[in-house]
C-alpha positions, -999 to 999 in steps of 0.1 A, spaced: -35 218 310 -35 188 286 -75 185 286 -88 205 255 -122 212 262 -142 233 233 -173 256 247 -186 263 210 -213 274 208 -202 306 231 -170 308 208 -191 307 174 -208 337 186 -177 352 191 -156 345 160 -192 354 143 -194 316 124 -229 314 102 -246 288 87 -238 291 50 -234 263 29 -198 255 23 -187 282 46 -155 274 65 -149 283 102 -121 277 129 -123 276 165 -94 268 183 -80 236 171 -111 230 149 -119 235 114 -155 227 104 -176 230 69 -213 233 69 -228 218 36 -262 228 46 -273 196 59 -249 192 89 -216 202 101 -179 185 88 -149 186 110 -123 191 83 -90 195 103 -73 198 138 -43 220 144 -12 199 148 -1 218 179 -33 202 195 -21 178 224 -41 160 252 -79 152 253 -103 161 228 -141 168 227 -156 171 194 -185 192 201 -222 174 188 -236 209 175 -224 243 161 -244 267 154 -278 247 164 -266 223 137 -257 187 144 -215 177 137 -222 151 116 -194 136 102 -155 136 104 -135 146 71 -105 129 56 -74 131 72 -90 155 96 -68 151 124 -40 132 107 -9 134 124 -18 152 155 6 136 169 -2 156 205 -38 141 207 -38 112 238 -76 105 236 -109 119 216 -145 119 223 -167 113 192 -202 128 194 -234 102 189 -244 123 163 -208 117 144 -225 89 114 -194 92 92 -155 89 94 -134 100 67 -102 79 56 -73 87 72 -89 109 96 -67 99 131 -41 85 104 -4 90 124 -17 101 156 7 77 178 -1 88 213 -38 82 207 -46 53 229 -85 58 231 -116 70 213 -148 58 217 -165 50 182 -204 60 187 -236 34 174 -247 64 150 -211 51 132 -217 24 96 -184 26 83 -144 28 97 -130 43 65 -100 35 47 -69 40 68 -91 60 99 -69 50 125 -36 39 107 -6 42 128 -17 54 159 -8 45 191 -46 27 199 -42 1 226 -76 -13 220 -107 0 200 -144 -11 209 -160 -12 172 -194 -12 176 -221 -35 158 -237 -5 136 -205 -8 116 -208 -28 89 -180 -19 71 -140 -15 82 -119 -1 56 -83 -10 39 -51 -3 61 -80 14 89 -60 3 118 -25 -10 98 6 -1 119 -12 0 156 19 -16 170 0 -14 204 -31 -24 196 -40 -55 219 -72 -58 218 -102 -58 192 -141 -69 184 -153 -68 150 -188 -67 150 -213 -96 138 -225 -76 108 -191 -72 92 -186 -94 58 -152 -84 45 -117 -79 65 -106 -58 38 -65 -55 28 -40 -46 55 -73 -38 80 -49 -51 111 -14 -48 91 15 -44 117 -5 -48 145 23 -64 165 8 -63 198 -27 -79 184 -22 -118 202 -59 -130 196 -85 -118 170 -125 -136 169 -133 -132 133 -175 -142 133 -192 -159 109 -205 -131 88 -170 -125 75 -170 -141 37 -138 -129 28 -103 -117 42 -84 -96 21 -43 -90 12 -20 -87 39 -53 -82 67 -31 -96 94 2 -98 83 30 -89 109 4 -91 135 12 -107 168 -13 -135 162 -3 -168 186 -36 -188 166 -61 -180 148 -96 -198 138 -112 -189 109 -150 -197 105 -164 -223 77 -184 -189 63 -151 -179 49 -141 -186 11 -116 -164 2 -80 -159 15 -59 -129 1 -24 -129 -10 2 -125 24 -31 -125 47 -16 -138 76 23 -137 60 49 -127 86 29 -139 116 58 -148 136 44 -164 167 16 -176 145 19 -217 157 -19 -228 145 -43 -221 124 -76 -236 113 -86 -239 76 -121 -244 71 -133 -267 41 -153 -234 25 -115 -225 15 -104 -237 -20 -76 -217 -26 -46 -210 -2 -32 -179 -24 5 -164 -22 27 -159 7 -7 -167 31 12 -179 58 48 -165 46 73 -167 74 47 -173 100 58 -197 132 33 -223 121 47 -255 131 22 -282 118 -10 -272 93 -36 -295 82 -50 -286 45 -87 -295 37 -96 -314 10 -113 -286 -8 -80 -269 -11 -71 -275 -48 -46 -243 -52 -12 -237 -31 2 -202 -47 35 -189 -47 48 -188 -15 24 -198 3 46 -211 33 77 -199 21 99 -189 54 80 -210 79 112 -222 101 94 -243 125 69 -261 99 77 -296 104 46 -319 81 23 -309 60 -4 -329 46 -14 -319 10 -48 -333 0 -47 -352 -33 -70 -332 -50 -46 -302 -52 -31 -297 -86 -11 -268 -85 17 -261 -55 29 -227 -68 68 -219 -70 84 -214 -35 58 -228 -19 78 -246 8 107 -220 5 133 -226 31 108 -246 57 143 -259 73 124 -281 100 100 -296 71 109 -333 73 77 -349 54 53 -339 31 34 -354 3 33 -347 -30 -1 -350 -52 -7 -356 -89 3 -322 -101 23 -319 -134 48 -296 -125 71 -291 -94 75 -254 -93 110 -227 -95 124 -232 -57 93 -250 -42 110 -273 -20 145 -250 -17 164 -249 17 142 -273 29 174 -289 42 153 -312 71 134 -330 45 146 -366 43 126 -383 13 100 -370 -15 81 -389 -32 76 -376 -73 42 -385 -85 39 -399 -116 17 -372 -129 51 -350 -127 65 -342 -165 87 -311 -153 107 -303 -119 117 -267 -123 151 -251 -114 165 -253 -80 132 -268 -69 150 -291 -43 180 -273 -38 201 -273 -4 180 -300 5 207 -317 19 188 -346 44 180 -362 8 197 -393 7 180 -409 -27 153 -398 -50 134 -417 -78 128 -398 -111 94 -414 -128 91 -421 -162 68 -389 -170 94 -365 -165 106 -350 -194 121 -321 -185 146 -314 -153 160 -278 -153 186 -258 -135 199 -271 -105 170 -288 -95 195 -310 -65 223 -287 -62 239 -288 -23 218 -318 -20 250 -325 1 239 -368 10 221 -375 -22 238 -408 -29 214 -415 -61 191 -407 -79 170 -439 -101 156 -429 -133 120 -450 -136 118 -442 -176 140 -428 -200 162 -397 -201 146 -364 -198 146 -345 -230 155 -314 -214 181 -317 -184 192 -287 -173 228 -274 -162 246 -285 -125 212 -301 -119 233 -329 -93 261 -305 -87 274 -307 -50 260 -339 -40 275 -370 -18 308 -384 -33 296 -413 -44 262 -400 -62 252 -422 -89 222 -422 -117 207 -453 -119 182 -463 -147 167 -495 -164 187 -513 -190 157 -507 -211 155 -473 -209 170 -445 -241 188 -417 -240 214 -428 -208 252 -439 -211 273 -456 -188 299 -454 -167 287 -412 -172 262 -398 -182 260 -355 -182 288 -355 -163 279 -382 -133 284 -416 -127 261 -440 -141 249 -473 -142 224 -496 -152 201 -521 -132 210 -557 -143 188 -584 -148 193 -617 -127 170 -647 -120 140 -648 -96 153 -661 -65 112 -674 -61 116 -692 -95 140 -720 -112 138 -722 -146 149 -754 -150 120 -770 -132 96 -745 -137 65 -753 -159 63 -714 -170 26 -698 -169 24 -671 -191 23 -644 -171 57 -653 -156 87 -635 -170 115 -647 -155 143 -636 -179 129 -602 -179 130 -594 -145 154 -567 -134 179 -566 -104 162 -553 -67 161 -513 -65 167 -501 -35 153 -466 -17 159 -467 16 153 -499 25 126 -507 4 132 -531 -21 117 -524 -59 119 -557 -84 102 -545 -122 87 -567 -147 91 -546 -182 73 -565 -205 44 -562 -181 55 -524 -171 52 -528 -136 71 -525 -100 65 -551 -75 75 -535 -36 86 -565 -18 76 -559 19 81 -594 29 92 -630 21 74 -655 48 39 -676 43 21 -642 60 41 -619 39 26 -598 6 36 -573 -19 28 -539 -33 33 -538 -66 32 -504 -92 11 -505 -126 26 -482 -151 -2 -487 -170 -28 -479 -141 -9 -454 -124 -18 -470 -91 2 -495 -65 -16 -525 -55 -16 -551 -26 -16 -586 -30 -11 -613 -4 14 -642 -17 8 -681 -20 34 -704 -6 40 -737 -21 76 -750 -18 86 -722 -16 83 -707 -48 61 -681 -62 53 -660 -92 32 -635 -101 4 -637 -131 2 -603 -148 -28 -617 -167 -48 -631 -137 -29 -597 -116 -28 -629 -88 6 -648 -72 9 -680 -82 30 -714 -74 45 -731 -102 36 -766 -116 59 -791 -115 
């Protein structure tokens, strides 16, 4: 007969159990301690198998507490009834016992220690609201645990609480958790998860390896997104508050089906790997940080443009690497240093325009493996480049040509006008660049009719600018004094 039922206070008489302090007693699959106050279950015989009643009294004392690792690995045990009178579970205590699907978890109950019911075979616990406290790893590996409440007075989702809970689809976190530690739901079978605005703090891996994982919410309380997070979840889109000023290592590394991202300007550190082999990944923005991390873009072999900031002064090795949807990139003039193959296997990279002068450091096979006919562009008036080469790759130089809004020979020049310094149309994508270097700035040229206007880049500002143009004859120019388009006098 599975059913283990335990009539002890009859078998205490028996096996002549007394009430001294520390004295240690067993009765049938039971081992208990008595510390003079109340009664300790301190172990279960391995061999036990089926249901289990632990018994409220011994001895007219009350059972008042299970011990560490008390039944661990009784790996016979289907179900256990916990006494009312039970106020404390010791870590580990149901730790390994994989056919336990049940056990009811009493009010009298404050705390679920540290790994209590690790890797056993729980289908769904009922927690009740006197617990205030669930303990590191205390349900980690319930591979069939579907189904959970965690109560209202709860503040902290310590490390790897839930870790491994593959069959766990849906979690309601409430809004008296602060905090949610390393690794609490990683491997989980999550499908979404919201997580409340009371929440500031994010561990390391929290919700890394989330597979079917396809949304999340991040509240604005969040300032940190720390390493491997969301790791090779299944996320497919994720929207980054603004209060978000920190993206660690790894952060999103492995998420397959990620295709944007939108990285709030006020971030200033996206941590190496970041975007590690996000293959779907096919736009994302770049703020004003001052490094591009080792690997942070790598594999991301979907992603079809980047935009450098200008803030940028060093792109780590193999930070783009196998990004091979790149078709053109622009180098700005604050990078100084490019190391290790930084655009290696960036198989359709066709060029690459250097907005300033050559890096002082520029590290080995940083362009090996791209398109044929990859080329490094850079500005006549930039040091430190040669042409037809330069490192090893074809090179060449923008050439100046006349302004196809101006003729010199007619023109009655305003000082702001510099026609013989203007250098030839850079192209990415289709956009056309034109720069004025004795004023230091790129004009964008978005179009050429009455209704038309362009953007136009101040190095010296940092910032583009829109400006609508003035048609007369036309011909225009723009005033770098005035920062206005002008016609020309005749």
């Amino acid at each position: 007969m599975n059913k283990i039922i335990l009539f002890l206070f009859v078998l205490t008489q028996l096996m002549g159990i007394t009430a001294y302090a520390n004295t240690i007693g067993t009765v049938g699959y039971l081992t208990f301690s008595d510390d003079g106050n109340g009664i300790t279950v301190t172990g279960c015989d391995t061999l036990a198998s089926g249901s289990l009643i632990i018994p409220s009294t011994i001895i007219g004392k009350p059972v008042t507490s299970i011990g560490d690792s008390a039944f661990i690995n009784c790996t016979g045990l289907t179900s256990v009834n916990i006494p009312s009178t039970i106020t404390a579970i010791g870590s580990n205590a149901f730790n390994g016992c994989n056919k336990l699907t049940s056990v009811n978890i009493p009010s009298s109950v404050t705390t679920i220690s540290d790994g209590t019911f690790g890797f056993s075979g729980l289908t769904s616990v009922s927690i009740p609201n006197s617990v205030t406290t669930i303990g590191v790893s205390a349900f980690a590996g319930c591979k069939n645990l579907s189904s959970v409440t965690i109560p209202s007075g709860v503040t902290t989702i310590k490390d790897q609480t839930f870790y491994d809970c593959q069959g766990l689809t849906s979690i309601s976190i409430p809004n008296s958790v602060t905090s949610i530690g390393t690794a609490a739901f990683a491997r989980t079978g999550l499908t979404s998860v919201n997580i409340p605005t009371t929440i500031t703090a994010i561990g390391s891996n929290a919700f890394n390896g989330c597979n079917k994982l396809t949304s999340v919410t991040i509240p604005s309380s969040v300032t940190t997104i720390e390493e491997g997070t969301f790791g090779f979840s299944g996320l497919t889109s994720v929207s980054i508050p603004n209060s978000v000023t920190n993206i660690g290592v790894s952060a999103f590394a492995g998420c397959k089906d990620l295709t944007s991202v939108n990285i709030p300007s006020g971030v200033t550190t996206i941590g190496g790997s970041a975007f590690y082999g996000c293959s779907n990944l096919i736009s994302v923005n770049i703020p004003n940080v001052n490094r591009i991390w080792t690997n942070t873009f790598y594999g991301c072999v979907g992603l079809t443009s980047i935009s450098i900031p200008s803030s940028v002064t060093i792109i780590d090795s193999k930070a783009f690497y196998q990004c091979s949807s790149l078709t053109s990139v622009d180098i700005p003039s604050s990078v100084t240093s490019i190391w290790d193959s930084v655009f290696t296997h960036c198989s359709r990279l066709t060029s690459a325009y250097f907005l300033g002068n050559a890096p002082y450091n520029f590290g080995s096979d940083v362009f090996t493996d791209t398109a044929p006919t990859f080329t490094i562009y850079y500005l006549r008036t930039s040091t430190g480049f040669t042409s037809p080469t330069w490192r090893g790759y074809h090179s060449n130089i923008v050439d100046p040509f006349y302004s196809p809004f101006y003729d010199p020979t007619t023109a009655d020049l305003d000082d702001g006008w510099k026609w013989n310094t203007l250098f030839n149309y850079i192209y990415t994508g289709c956009h056309p660049f034109v720069y004025f270097y004795e004023s230091n700035h790129w004009l964008y040229i978005v179009g050429s009719s009455e209704s038309a206007g362009y953007y136009y880049f101040s190095f010296n500002t940092g910032q583009w600018y829109w400006t609508s143009l003035l048609y007369y004859d036309g011909r225009w120019y723009y005033d770098f004094e005035t920062n206005a388009w002008q016609t020309y006098r005749k």
